[in-house]
N, CA, C and O atoms as a Tinker XYZ file with bonds, in Angstrom:
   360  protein
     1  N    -14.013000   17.655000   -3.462000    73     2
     2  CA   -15.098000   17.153000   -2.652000    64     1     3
     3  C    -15.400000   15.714000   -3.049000    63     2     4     5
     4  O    -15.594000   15.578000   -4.257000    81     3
     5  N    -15.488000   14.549000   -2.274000    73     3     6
     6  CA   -15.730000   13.323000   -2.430000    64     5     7
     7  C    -16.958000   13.146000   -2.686000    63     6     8     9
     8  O    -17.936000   13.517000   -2.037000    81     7
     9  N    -16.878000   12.297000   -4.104000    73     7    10
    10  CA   -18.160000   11.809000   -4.234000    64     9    11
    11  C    -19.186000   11.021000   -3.240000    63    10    12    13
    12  O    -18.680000   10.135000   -2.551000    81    11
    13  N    -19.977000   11.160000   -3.165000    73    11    14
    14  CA   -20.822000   10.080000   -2.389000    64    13    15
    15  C    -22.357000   10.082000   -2.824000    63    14    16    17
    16  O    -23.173000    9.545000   -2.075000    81    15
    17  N    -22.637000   10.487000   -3.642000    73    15    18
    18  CA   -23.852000   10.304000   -4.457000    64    17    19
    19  C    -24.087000    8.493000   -4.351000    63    18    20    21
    20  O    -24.887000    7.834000   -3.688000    81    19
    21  N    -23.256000    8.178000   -5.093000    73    19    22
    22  CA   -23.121000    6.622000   -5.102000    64    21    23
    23  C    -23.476000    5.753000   -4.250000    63    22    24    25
    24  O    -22.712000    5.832000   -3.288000    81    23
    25  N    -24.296000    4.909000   -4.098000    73    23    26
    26  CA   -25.040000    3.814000   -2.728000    64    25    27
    27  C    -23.516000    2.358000   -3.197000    63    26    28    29
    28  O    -23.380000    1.279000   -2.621000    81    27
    29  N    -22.682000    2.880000   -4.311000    73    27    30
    30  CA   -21.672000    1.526000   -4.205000    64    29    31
    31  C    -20.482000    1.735000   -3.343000    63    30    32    33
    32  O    -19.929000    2.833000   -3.406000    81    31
    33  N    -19.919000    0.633000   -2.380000    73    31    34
    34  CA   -19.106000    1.036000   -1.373000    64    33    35
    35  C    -17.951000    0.650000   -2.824000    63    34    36    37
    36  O    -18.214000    0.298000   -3.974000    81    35
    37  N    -16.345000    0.966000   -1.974000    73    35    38
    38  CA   -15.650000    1.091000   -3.177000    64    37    39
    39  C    -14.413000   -0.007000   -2.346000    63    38    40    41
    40  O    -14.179000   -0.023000   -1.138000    81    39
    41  N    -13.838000   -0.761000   -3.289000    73    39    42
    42  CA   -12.540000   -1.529000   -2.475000    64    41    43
    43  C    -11.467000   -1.688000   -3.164000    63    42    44    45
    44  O    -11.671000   -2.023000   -4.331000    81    43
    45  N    -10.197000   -1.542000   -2.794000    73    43    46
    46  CA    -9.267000   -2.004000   -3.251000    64    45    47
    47  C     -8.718000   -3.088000   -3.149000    63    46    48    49
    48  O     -9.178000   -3.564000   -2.111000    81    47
    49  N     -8.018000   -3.786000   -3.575000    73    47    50
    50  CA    -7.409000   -5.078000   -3.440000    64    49    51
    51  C     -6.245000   -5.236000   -4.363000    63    50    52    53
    52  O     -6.275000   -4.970000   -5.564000    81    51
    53  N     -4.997000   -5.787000   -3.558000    73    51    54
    54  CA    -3.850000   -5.330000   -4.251000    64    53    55
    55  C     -3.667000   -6.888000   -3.307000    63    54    56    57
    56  O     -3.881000   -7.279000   -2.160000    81    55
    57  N     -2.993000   -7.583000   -4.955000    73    55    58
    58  CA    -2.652000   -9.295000   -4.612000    64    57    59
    59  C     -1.308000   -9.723000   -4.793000    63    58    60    61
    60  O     -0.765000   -9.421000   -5.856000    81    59
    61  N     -0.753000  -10.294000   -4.047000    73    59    62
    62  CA     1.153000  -10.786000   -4.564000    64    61    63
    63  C      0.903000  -12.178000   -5.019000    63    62    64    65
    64  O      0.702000  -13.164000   -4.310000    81    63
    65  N      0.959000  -12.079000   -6.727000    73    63    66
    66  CA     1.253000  -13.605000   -6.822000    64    65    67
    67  C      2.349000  -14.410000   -6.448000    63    66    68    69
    68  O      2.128000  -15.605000   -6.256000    81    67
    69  N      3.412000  -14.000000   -6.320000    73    67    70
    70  CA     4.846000  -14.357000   -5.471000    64    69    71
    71  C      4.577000  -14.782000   -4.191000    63    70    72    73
    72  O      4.991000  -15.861000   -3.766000    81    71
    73  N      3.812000  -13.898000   -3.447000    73    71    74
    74  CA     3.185000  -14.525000   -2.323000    64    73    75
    75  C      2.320000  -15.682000   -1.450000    63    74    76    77
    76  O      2.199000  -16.290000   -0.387000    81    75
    77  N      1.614000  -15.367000   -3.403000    73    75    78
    78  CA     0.414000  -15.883000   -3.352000    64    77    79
    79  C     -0.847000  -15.622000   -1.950000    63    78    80    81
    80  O     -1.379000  -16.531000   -1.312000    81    79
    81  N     -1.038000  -14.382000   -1.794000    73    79    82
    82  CA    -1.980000  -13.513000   -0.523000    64    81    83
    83  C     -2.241000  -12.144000   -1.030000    63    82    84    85
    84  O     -1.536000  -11.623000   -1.894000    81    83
    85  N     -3.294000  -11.551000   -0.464000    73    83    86
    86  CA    -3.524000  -10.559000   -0.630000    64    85    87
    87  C     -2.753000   -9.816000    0.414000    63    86    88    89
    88  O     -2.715000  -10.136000    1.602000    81    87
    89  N     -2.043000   -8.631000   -0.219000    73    87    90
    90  CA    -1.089000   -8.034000    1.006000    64    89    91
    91  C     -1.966000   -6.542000    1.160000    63    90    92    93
    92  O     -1.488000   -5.694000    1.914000    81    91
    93  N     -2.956000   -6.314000    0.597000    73    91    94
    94  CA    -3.867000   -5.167000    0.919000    64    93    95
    95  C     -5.191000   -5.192000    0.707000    63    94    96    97
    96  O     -5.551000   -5.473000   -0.436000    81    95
    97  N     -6.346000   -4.876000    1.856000    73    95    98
    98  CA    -7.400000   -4.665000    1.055000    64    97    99
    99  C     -7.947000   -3.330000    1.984000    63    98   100   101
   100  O     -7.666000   -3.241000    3.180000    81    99
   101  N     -8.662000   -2.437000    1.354000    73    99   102
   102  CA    -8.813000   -0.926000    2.117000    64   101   103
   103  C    -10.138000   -0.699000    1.195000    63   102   104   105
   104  O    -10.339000   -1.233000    0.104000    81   103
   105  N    -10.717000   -0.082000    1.655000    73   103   106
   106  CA   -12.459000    0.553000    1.894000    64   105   107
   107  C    -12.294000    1.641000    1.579000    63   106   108   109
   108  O    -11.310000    2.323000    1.868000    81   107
   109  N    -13.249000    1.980000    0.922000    73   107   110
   110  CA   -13.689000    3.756000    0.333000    64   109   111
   111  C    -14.545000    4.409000    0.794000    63   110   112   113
   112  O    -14.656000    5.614000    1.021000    81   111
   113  N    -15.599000    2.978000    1.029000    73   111   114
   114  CA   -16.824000    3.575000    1.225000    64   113   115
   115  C    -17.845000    4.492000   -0.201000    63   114   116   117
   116  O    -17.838000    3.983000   -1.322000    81   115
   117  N    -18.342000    5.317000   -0.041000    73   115   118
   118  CA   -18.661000    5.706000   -1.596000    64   117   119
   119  C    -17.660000    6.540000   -2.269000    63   118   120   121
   120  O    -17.649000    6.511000   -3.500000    81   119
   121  N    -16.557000    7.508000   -1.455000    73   119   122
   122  CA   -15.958000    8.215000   -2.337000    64   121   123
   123  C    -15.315000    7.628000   -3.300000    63   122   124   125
   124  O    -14.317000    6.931000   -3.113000    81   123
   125  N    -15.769000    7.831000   -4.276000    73   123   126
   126  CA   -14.746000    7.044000   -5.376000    64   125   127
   127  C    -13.954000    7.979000   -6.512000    63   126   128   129
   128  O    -13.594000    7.430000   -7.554000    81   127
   129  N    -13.648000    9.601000   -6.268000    73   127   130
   130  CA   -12.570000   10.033000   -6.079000    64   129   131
   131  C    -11.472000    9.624000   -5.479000    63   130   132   133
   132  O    -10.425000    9.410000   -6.089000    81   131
   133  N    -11.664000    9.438000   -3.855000    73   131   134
   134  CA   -10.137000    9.008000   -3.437000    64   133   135
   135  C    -10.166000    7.379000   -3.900000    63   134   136   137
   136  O     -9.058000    6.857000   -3.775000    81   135
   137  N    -11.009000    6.658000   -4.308000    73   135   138
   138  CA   -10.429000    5.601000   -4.682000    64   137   139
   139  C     -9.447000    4.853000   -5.980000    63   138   140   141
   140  O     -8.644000    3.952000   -6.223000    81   139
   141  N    -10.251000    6.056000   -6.591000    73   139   142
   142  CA    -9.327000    6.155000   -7.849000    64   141   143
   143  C     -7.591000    6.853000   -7.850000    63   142   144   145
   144  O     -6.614000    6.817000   -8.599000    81   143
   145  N     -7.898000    7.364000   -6.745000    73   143   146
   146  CA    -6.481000    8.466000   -6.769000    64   145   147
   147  C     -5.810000    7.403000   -6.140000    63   146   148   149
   148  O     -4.762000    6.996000   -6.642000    81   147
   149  N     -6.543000    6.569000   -4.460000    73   147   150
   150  CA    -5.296000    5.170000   -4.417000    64   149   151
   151  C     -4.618000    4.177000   -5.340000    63   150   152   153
   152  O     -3.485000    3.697000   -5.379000    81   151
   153  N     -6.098000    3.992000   -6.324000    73   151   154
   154  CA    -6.028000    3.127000   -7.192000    64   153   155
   155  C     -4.639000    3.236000   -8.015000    63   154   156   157
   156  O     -3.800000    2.335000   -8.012000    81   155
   157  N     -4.496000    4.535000   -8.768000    73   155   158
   158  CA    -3.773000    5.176000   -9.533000    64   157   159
   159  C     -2.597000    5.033000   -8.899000    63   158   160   161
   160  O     -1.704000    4.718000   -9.686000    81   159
   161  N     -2.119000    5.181000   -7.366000    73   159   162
   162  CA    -1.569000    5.289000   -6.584000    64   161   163
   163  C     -0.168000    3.749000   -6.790000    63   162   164   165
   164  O      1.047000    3.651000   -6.961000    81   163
   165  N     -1.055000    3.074000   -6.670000    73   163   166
   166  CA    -1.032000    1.491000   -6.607000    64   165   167
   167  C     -0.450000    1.259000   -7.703000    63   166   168   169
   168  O      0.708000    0.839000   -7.697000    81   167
   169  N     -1.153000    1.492000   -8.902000    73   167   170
   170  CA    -0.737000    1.072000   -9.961000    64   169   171
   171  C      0.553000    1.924000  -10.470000    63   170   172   173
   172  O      1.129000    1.503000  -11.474000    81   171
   173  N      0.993000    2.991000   -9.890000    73   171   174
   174  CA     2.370000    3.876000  -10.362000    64   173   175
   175  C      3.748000    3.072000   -9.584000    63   174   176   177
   176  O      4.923000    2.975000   -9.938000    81   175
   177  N      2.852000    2.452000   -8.114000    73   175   178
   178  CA     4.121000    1.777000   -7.085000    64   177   179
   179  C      4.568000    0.658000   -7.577000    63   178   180   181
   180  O      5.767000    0.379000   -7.571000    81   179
   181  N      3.304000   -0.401000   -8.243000    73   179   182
   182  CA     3.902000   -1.707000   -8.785000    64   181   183
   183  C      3.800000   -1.799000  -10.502000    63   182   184   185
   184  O      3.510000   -2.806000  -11.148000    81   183
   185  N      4.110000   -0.509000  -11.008000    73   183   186
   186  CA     4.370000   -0.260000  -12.419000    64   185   187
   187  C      5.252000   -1.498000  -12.697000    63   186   188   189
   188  O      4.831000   -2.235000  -13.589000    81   187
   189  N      6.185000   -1.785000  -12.202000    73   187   190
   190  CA     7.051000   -2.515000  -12.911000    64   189   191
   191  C      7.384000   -4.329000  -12.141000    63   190   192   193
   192  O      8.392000   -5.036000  -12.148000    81   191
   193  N      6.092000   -4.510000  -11.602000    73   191   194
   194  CA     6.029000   -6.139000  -11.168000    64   193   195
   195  C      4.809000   -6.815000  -11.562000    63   194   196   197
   196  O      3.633000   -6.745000  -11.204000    81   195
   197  N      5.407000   -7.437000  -12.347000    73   195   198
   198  CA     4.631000   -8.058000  -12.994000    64   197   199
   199  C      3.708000   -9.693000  -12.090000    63   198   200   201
   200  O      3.127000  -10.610000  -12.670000    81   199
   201  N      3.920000   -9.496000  -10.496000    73   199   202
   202  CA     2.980000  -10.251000   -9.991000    64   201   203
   203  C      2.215000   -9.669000   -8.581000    63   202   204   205
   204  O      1.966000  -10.197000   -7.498000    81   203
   205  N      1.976000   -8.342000   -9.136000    73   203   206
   206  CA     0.844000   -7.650000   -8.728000    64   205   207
   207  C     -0.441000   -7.457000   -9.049000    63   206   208   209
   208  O     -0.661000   -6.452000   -9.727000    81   207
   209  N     -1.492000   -8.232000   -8.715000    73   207   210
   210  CA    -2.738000   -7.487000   -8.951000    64   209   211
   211  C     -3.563000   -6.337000   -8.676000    63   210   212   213
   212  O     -3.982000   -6.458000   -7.525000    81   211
   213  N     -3.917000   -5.451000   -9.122000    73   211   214
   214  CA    -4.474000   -4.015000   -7.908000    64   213   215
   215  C     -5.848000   -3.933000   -9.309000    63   214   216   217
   216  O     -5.964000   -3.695000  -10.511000    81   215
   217  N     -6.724000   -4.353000   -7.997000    73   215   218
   218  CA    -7.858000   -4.165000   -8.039000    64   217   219
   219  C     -9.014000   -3.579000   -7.322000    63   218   220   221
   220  O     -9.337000   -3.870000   -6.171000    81   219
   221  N     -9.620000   -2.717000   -8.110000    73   219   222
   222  CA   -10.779000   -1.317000   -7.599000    64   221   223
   223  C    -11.824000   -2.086000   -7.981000    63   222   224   225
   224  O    -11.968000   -2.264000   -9.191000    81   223
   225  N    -13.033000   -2.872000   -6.780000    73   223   226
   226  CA   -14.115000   -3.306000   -7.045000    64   225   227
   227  C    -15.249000   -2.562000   -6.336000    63   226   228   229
   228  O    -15.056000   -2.173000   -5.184000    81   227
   229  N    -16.596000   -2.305000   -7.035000    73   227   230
   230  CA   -17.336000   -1.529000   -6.684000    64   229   231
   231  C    -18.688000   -2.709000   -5.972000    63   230   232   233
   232  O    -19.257000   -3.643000   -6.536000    81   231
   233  N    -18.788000   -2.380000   -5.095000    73   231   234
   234  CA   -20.121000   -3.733000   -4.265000    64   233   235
   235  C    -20.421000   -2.837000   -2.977000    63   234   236   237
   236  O    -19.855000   -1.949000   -2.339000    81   235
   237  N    -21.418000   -3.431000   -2.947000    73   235   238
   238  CA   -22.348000   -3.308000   -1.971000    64   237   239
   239  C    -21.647000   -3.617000   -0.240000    63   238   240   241
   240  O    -21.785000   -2.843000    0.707000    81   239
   241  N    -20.982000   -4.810000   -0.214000    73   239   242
   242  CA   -20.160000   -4.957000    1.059000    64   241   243
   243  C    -18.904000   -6.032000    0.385000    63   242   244   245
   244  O    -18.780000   -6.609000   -0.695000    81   243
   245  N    -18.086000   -5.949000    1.632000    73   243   246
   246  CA   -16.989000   -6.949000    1.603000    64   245   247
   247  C    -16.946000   -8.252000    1.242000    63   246   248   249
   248  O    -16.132000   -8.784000    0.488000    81   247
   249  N    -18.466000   -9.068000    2.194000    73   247   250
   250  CA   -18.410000  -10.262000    2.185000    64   249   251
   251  C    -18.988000  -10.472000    0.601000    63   250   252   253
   252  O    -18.789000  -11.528000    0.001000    81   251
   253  N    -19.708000   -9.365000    0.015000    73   251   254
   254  CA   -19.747000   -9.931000   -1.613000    64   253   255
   255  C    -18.638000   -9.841000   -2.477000    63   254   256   257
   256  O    -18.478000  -10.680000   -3.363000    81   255
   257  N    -17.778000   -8.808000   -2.290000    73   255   258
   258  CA   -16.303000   -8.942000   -2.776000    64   257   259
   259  C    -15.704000  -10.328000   -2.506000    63   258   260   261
   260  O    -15.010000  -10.800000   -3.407000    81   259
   261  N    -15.908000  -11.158000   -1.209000    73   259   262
   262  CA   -15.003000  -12.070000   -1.145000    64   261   263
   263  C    -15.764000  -13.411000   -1.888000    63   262   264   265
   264  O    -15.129000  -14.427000   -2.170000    81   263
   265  N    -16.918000  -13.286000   -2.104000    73   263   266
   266  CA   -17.895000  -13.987000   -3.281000    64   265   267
   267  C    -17.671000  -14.420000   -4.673000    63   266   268   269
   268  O    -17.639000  -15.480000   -5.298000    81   267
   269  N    -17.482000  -12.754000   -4.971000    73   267   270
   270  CA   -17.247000  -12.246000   -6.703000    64   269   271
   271  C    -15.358000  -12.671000   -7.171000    63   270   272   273
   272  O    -14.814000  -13.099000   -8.189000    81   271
   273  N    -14.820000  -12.212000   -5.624000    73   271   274
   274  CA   -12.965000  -12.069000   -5.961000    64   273   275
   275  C    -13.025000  -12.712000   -5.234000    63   274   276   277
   276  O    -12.843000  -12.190000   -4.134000    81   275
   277  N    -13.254000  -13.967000   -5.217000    73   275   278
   278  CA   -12.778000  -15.162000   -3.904000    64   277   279
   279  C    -11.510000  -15.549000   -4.046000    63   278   280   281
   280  O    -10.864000  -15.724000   -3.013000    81   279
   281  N    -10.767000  -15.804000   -5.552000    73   279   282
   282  CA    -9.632000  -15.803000   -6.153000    64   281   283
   283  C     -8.512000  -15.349000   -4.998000    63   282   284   285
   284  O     -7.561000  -16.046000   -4.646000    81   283
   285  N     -8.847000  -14.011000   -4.487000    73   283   286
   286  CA    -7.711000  -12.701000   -4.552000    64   285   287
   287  C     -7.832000  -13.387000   -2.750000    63   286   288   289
   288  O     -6.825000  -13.281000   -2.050000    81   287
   289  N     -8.978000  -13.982000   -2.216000    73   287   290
   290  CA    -9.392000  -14.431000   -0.577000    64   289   291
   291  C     -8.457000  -15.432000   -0.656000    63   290   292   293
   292  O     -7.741000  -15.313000    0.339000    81   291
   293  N     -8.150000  -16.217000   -1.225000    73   291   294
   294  CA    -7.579000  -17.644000   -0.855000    64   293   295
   295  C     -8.954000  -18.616000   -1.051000    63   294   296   297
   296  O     -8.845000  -19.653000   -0.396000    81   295
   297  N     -9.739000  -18.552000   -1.517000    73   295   298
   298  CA   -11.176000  -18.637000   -1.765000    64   297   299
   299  C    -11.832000  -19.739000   -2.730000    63   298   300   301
   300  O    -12.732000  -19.183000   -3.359000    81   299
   301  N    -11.724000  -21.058000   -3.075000    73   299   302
   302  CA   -11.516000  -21.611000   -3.959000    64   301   303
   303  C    -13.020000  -21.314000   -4.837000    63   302   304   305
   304  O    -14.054000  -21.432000   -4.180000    81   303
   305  N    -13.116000  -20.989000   -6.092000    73   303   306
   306  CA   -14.856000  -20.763000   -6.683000    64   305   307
   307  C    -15.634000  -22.181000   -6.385000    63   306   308   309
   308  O    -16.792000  -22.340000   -5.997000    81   307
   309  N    -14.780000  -23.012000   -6.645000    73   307   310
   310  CA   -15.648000  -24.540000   -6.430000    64   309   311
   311  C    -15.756000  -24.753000   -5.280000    63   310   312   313
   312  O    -16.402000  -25.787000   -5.107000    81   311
   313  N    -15.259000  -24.017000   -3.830000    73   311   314
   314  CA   -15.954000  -24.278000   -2.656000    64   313   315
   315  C    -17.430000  -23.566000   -2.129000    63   314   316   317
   316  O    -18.260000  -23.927000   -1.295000    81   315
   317  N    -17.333000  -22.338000   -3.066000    73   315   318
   318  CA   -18.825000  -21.538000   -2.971000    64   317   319
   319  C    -19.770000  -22.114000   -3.639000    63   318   320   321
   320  O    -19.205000  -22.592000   -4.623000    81   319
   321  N    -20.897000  -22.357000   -3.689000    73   319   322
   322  CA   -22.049000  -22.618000   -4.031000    64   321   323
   323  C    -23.090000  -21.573000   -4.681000    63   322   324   325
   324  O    -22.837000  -20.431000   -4.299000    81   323
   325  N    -24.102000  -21.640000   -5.487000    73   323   326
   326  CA   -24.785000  -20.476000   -6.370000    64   325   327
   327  C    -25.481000  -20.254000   -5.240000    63   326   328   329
   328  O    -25.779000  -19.079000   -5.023000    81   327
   329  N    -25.864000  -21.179000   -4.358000    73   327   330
   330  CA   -27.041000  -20.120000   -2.662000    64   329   331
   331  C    -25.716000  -19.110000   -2.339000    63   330   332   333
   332  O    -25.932000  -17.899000   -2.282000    81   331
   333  N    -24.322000  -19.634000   -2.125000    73   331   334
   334  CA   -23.499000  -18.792000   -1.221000    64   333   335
   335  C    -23.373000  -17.407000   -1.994000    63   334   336   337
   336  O    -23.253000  -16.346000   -1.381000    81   335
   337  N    -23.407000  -17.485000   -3.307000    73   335   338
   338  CA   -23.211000  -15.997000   -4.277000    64   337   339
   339  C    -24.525000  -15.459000   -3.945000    63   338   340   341
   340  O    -24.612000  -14.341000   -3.436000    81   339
   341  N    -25.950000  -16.442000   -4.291000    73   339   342
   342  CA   -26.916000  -15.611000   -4.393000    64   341   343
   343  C    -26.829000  -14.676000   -2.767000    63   342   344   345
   344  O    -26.712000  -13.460000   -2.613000    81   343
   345  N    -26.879000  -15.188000   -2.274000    73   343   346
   346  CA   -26.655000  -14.495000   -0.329000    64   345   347
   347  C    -25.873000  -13.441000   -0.617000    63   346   348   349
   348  O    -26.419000  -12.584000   -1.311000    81   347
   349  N    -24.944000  -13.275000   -0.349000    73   347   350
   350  CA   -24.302000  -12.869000   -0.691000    64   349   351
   351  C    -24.575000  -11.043000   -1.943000    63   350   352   353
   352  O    -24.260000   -9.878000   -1.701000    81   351
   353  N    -25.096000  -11.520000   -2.875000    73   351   354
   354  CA   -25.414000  -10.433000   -3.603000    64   353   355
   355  C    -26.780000   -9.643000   -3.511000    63   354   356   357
   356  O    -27.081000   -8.459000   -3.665000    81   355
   357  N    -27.740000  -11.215000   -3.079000    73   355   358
   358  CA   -28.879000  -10.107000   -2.735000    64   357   359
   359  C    -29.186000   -9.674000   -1.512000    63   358   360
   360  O    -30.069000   -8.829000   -1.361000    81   359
């Protein structure tokens, strides 16, 4: 049975540094059973490449993920501003 007690939505993000792009990002929503089981998922497929990132972030919405992991957006930190985070988070 999926959790959903939790008010945190759940995200994955899986990055190609070779690429340099994010080649996945997918929503949980609160279950964070199945997010862990993708998570796990992820991390068994690119066991052995070493320019994969796979990352399980827990937030409130997307557009604060692309705030916090602007990195993983194409997102430069020095183009956001502390109003654009504060927005953003609160």
């Amino acid at each position: 049975m999926p959790n959903e007690t939790s008010s945190i939505n759940h995200f994955l993000l899986v990055f190609d540094h070779a690429k340099d792009r994010l080649v996945e990002v997918k929503e949980f929503g609160h279950d964070s059973e199945l997010a862990m089981t993708e998570y796990a998922a992820r991390e068994r497929k690119f066991k052995d490449s070493h320019a994969i990132d796979i990352v399980l972030v827990g937030s409130d919405s997307i557009e604060t993920v692309k705030v916090t992991h602007g990195t993983y957006f194409n997102e430069e930190p020095e183009e956001r501003t502390a109003e654009d985070f504060l927005r953003a988070v609160l």
